[in-house]
C-alpha positions in Angstrom: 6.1 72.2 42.6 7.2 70.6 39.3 8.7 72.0 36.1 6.7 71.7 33.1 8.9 73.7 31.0 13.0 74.0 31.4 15.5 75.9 29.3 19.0 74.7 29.2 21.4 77.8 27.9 24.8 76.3 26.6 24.5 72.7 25.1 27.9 71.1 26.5 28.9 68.9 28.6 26.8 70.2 31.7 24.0 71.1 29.8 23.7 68.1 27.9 23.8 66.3 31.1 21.0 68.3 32.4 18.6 67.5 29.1 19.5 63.7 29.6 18.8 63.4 32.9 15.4 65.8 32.9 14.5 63.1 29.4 15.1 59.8 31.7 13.3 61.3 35.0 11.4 64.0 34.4 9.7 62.6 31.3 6.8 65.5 32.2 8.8 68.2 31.7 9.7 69.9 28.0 13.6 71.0 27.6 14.5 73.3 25.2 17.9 74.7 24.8 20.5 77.0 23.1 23.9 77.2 22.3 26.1 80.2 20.8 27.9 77.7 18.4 26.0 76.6 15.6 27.6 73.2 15.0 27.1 72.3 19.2 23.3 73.3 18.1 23.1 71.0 15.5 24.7 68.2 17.6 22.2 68.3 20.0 19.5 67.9 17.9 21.1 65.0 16.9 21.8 63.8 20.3 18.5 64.6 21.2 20.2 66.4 24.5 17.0 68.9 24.7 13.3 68.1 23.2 13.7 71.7 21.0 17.0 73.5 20.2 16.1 77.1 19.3 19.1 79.4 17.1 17.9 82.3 19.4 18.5 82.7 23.3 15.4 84.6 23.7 13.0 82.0 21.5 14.6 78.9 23.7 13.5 80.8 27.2 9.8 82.1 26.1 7.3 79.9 27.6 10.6 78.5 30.6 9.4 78.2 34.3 13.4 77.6 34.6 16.1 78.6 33.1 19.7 77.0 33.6 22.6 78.4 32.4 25.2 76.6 31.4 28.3 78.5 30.4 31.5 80.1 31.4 31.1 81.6 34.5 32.5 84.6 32.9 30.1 84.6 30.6 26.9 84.6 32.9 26.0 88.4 32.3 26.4 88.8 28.5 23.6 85.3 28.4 21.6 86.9 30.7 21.4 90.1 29.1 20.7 87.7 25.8 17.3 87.0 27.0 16.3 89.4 29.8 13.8 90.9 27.3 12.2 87.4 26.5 12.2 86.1 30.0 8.3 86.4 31.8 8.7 88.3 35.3 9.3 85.6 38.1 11.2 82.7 36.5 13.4 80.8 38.2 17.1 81.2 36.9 20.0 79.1 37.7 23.5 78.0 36.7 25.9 75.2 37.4 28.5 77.7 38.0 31.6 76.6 40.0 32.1 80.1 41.5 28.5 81.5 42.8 29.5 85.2 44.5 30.2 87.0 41.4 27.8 84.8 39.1 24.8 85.5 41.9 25.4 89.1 41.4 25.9 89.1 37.7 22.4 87.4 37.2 20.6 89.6 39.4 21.8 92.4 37.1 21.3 91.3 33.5 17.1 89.9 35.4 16.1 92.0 37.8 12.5 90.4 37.2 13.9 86.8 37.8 14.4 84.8 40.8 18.1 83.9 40.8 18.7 81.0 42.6 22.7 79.9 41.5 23.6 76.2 42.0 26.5 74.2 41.6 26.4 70.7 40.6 29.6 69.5 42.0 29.8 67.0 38.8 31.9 66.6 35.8 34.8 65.0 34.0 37.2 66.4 32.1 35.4 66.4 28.9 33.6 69.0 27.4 31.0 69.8 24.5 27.5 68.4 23.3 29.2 65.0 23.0 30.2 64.4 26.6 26.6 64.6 28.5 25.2 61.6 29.7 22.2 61.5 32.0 23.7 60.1 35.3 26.1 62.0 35.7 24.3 64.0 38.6 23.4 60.7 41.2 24.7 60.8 44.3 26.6 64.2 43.6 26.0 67.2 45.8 24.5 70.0 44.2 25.0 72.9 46.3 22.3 76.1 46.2 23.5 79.8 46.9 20.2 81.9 47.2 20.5 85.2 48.3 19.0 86.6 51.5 15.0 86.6 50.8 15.1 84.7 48.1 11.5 83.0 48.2 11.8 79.8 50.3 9.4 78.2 47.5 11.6 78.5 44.9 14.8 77.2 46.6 12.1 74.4 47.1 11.1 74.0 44.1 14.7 74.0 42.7 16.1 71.6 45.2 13.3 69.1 44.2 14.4 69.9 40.5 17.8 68.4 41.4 16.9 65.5 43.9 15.0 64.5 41.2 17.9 64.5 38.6 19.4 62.2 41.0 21.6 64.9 43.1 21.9 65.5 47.2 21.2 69.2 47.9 23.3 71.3 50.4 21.6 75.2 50.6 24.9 77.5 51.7 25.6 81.5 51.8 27.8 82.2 48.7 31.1 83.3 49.6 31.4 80.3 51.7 30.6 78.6 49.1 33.3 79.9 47.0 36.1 79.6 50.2 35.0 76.0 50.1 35.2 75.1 46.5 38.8 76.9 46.3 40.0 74.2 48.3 38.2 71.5 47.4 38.5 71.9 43.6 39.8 75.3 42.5 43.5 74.7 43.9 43.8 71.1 42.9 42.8 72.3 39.3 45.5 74.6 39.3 48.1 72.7 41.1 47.7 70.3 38.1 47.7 72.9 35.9 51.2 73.8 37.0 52.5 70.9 37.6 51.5 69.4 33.8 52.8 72.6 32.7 55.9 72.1 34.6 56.8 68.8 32.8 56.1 69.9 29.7 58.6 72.8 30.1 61.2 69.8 31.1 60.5 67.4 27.9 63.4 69.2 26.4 65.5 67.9 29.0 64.1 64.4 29.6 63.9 64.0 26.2 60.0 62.8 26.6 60.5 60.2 28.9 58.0 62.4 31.6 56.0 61.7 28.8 57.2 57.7 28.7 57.5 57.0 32.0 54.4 59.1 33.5 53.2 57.2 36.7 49.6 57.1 38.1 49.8 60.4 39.9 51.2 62.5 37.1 48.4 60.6 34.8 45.7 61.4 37.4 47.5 65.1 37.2 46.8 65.4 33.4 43.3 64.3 33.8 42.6 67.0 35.6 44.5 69.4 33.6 43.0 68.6 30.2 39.2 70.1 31.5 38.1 73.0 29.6 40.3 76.3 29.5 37.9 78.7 28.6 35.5 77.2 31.9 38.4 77.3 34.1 40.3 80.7 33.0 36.7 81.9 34.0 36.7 80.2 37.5 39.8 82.1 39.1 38.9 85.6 37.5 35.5 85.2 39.1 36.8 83.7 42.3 40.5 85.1 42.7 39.9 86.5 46.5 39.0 83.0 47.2 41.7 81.3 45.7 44.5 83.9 46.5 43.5 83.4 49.9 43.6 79.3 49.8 46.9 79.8 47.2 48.2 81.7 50.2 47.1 79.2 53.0 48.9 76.0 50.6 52.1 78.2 49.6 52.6 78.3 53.6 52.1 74.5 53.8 54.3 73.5 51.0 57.2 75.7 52.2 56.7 74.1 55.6 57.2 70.5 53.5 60.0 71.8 51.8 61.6 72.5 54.9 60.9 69.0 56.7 62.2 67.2 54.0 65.5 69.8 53.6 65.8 68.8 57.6 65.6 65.2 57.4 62.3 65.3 59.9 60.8 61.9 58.5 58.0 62.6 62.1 56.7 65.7 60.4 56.1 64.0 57.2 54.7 60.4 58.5 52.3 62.4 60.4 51.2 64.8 57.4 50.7 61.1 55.3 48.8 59.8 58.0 46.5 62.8 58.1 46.3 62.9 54.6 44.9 58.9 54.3 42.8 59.1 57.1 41.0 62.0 54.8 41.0 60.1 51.8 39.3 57.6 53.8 36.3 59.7 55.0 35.7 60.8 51.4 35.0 57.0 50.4 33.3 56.1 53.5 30.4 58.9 52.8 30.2 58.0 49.3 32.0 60.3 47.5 34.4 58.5 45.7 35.7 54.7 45.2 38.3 52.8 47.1 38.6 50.7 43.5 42.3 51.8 41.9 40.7 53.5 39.0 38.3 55.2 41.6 35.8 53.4 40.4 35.5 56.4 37.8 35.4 53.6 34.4 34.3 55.6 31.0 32.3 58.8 32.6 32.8 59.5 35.8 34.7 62.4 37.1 
């Protein structure tokens, strides 16, 4: 049920992560990887992120039992095509994807003779590139598998044990729920921030940089979360826009319902919404998810 060979497309901060943690506990297994930038290739090596980097996609996957891509979600068809004439019929692909609909279905076309099983570590910081990866960044994270009806139930297996290994819970859900889930969980806060950062930059004129000065946690917290990789997240709402449109939709409708609470003086609707609000917060660090610590618990590398 093991993996004696793994390929690791994209070399950043995902995919480094992935090398690292396959090195420390899958010290069987042989990782070799690729990555369209030339000097991200040569950092690995450095690093030592991967046991081989290849400078061709289609060398890196030739002897793979599993291939993982990690790259723009966006970007998932042109890798694929990359090495779909390299690939050996039957070899487990998979991503770390953040949207899994669209990437599922781009997959399946570039390798029809794969079995596409797409995944989403729901890990990270806001870093990004070869430098970032470190090899516990998957423990105790949920890594959530989308495998399309009839996928072989072997291969999820396989897979599954792939990432418990790496130190990661596994939760096996249909796609597009997948995607309604992850809009609300991650997608929208990402772009809330997004606007919101945006917003006070637009205002620095104005303030004449004291947002800047006087930024409190929550704005801080705010720009974390805004400084992730564009390129990653541009590609997230293309690939899942129904998704977030619909959650955009659901929180637009909240927000003007706020607005109007606070316009009215009706201090009952907002006390209760804060209540509701902290007893969630609550439930995430009482199953584990986060840290009641005021930094979060998060210290150098965690998310």
């Amino acid at each position: 049920m093991s993996f004696s060979r793994v390929t690791i497309i994209g070399l950043g901060l995902l995919g480094g992560s992935v090398g690292l943690a396959v090195a420390e506990n899958l010290p069987d297994c042989r990782t070799s990887g690729y990555d369209a930038d030339p000097d991200v290739r040569q950092r690995a090596r450095e690093r030592g992120l991967v046991d081989e980097v290849f400078d061709s996609p289609a060398k890196a996957v030739a002897d793979a039992e599993l291939v993982i891509f990690c790259v723009p979600v966006g970007a998932m068809e042109q890798a694929g095509a990359q090495i779909s004439g390299a690939l050996r019929a039957g070899t487990i692909v998979s991503d770390v994807g953040s949207s899994k609909a669209a990437v599922g279905e781009a997959l399946r076309r570039a390798l029809p003779q794969a079995t596409v099983i797409p995944a989403h570590p729901v890990a990270g910081t806001e870093r990004s590139g070869p430098d970032a990866g470190f090899a516990h960044l998957f423990r105790h994270r949920w890594c959530i598998l989308t495998p399309a009806a009839g996928t072989d139930p072997q291969a999820v297996e396989r897979l599954s044990r792939f990432w418990r290994a790496l130190g990661a819970n596994i939760e096996i859900m249909d796609a597009a729920h997948h995607d309604l889930v992850l809009a609300v969980t991650s997608h929208i806060p990402h772009l809330i921030a997004y606007t919101i950062v945006g917003t006070a930059s637009d205002l620095e004129d104005v303030t004449r940089g004291e947002v800047i000065k006087y930024s409190a946690g929550g704005f801080r917290d705010f720009t974390r979360i805004a400084a992730s990789d564009p390129t990653m997240w541009r590609d997230v709402f293309l690939t899942n826009r129904e998704a977030v449109l619909e959650m955009l939709g659901r929180f637009t409708e909240d927000l003007t319902a706020l607005q109007r609470a606070i316009r009215n003086g009706d201090g009952k609707m907002l006390f209760d919404l804060f209540t509701r609000t902290r007893d969630i917060r609550r439930s995430i660090v009482e199953q584990g998810q986060d840290d009641a610590r005021p930094d979060f618990g998060r210290g150098d590398h965690e998310s």
